[in-house]
ZATORDREN-906499 format. One record per residue: x, y, z negated of N, C-alpha, C in turn. Coordinates in steps of 0.2 Angstrom, whole numbers, plus 5000, padded with zeros to 4 digits. Each point is the difference from the previous one (the first is absolute). Layout:
XYZXYZXYZ
...
//
This chain:
537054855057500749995003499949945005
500450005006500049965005500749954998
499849955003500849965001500350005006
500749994999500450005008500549964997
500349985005500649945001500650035005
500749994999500450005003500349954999
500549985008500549944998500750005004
500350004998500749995003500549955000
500349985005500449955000500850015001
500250004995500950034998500549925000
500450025004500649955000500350004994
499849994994500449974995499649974994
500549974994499549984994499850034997
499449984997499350024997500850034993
500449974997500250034996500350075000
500350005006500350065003499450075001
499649955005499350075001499850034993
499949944994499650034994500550064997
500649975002500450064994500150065005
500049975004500050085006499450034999
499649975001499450064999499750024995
500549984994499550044990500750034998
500549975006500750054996500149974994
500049944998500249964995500750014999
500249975004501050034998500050065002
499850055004500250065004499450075000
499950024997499250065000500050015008
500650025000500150045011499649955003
500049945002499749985005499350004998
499749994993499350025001500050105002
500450044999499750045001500050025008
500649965004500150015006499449975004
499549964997499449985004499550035000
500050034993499550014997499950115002
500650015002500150075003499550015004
499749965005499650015007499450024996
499849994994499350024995500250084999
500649994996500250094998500749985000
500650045001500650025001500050004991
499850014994500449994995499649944996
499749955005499849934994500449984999
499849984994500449944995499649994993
500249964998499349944993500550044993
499849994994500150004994499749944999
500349964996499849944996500449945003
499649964998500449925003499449955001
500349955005499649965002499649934997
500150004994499849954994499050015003
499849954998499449984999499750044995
499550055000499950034993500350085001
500350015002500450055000499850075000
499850045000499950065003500550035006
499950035004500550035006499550075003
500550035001499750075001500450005009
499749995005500050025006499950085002
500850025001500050095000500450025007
499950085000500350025007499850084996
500550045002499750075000500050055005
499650024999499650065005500450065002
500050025005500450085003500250044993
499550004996500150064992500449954995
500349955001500049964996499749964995
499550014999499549944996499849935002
500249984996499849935000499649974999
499849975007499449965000499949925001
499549965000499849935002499549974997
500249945000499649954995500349974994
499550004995500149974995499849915000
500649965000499649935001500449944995
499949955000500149954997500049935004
500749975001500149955002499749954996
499449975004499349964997500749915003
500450005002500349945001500550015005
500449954998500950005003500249944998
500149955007500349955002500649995003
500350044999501049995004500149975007
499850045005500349975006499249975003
499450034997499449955003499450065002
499950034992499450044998500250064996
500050055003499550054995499550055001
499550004993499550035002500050074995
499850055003499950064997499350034999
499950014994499350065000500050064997
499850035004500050084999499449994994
500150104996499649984997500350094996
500150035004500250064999500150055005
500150064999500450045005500350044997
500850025003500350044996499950075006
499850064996500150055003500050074995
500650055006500450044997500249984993
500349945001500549984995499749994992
499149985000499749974995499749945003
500149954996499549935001499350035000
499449975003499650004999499549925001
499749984996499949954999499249974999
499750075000499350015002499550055003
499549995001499750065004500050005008
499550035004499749975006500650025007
500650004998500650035004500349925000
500049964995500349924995499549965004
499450025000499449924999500049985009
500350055004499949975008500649944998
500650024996500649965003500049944994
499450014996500249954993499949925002
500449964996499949955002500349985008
500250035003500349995008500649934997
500049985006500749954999500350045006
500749974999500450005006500549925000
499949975005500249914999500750005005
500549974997500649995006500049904998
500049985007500249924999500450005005
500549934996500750015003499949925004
500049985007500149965001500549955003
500649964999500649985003499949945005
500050015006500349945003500450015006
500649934998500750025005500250054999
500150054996500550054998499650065003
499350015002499650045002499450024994
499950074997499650014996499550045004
499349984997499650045003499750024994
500150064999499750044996499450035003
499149984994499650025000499750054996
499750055003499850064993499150005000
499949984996499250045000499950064994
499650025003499850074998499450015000
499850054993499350044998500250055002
499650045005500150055002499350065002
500150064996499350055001499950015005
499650035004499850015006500450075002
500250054996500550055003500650005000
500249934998500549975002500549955006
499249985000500049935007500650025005
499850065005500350015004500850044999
500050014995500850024998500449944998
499849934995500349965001500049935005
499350025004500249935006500750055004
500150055001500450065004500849984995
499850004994500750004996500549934997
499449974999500549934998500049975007
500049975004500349975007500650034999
500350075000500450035002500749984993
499550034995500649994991500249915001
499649955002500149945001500549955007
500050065004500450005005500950034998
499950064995500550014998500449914994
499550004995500249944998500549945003
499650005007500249945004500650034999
500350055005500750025002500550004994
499950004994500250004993500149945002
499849974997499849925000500649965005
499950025003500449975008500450035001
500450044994500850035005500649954996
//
């Protein structure tokens, strides 16, 4: 897996961006950013420490797909980190096997940065190589959505 970083600077507070972007009061505005990945994303679970969380979307035939992950840590308005450690497909978890072992262990990291009422949001990423070029192309884009969320 390779790492990548993205970062954005959004005109508001880190408390505002965090709940906009996990849809802590609201699911819609995570799924309104998180659309630019697939038109039906949205999470199962919750954001606690520990947690299990199913990152899903489904496919033209209807099945559901994604990651199977766990919220390895959640700091309110600073940090959260995510590790993958599954795949869901056609609508069964899979949890082992050479389809799981590219994406296993991957993290996905958001830091929430505040100053003067400007949050810069940082993301790092484990990422496979068949996927590099799909998400340096997509998250710029689902993060740029964020902003406009953010800022209306």
């Amino acid at each position: 897996m390779q790492k990548i970083q993205f970062k954005i600077h959004i005109n508001a507070f880190a408390d505002k961006v965090y709940e906009t972007m996990l849809g802590m009061s609201n699911k819609a505005t995570y799924e309104t950013w998180t659309a630019l990945f697939n038109p039906s994303s949205t999470y199962e679970g919750n954001w606690y420490k520990g947690s299990k969380m199913l990152f899903v979307g489904t496919d033209e035939h209807g099945n559901k797909g994604g990651m199977v992950s766990e919220i390895a840590d959640c700091i309110p308005n600073r940090f959260v980190s995510i590790r993958h450690y599954g795949i869901i497909k056609d609508n069964t978890e899979i949890t082992e096997g050479p389809e799981v072992e590219k994406w296993a262990n991957g993290f996905e990291n958001y830091t929430f940065e505040e100053k003067n009422g400007t949050t810069t949001v940082i993301v790092d990423l484990d990422v496979t190589e068949d996927f590099l070029d799909y998400m340096n192309q997509t998250f710029p884009k689902a993060l740029e959505k964020l902003k406009e969320i953010c800022e209306q």
